[in-house]
Phi, psi and omega in degrees: 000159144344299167310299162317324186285300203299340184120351203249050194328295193329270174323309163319273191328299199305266218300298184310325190287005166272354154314347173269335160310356182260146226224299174217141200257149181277152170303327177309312186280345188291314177326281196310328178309310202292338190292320179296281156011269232291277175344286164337292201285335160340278184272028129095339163295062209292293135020272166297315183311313183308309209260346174295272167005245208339301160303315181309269187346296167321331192274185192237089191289132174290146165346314205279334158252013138315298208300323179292327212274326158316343195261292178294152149165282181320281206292017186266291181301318205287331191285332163274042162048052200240061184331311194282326177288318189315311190288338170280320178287311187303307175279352162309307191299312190284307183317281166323315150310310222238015171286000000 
């Protein structure tokens, strides 16, 4: 982001994290949510990255781009210790293989 280039991580991290206030998304927009998710955890905000995951995750994504985004999604989770999500996306995951 801007902020990031100018020197400004802190502010940068602020402006992408209101990405967890969004609730419901256009398909146009999912790409960017993952980007955020990605960036986040990128700059060490694993935390916020989980909860970018978690609204993306929630819309109603066709398989074929959920399953990868489940995957970067887990290793998102897994670095914040978030056990109980890892193991619903994993089995999101199994569900989804077995359709």
């Amino acid at each position: 982001t801007l902020r990031d280039r100018m020197g400004d991580r802190i502010g940068a991290k602020r402006e992408l994290g209101v990405a967890v206030y969004l609730r419901r998304l256009k398909p146009e927009d999912w790409g960017l949510m993952a980007k955020v998710a990605e960036q986040l955890a990128e700059w060490d905000d694993i935390d916020t990255a989980v909860e970018v995951w978690k609204v993306l995750l929630k819309q109603d994504l066709p398989s074929s781009v959920k399953l990868p985004w489940l995957k970067q999604a887990i290793e998102s989770a897994t670095a914040a210790h978030e056990f109980s999500t890892v193991i619903e996306w994993e089995n999101e995951i199994s569900r989804l293989k077995n359709k």
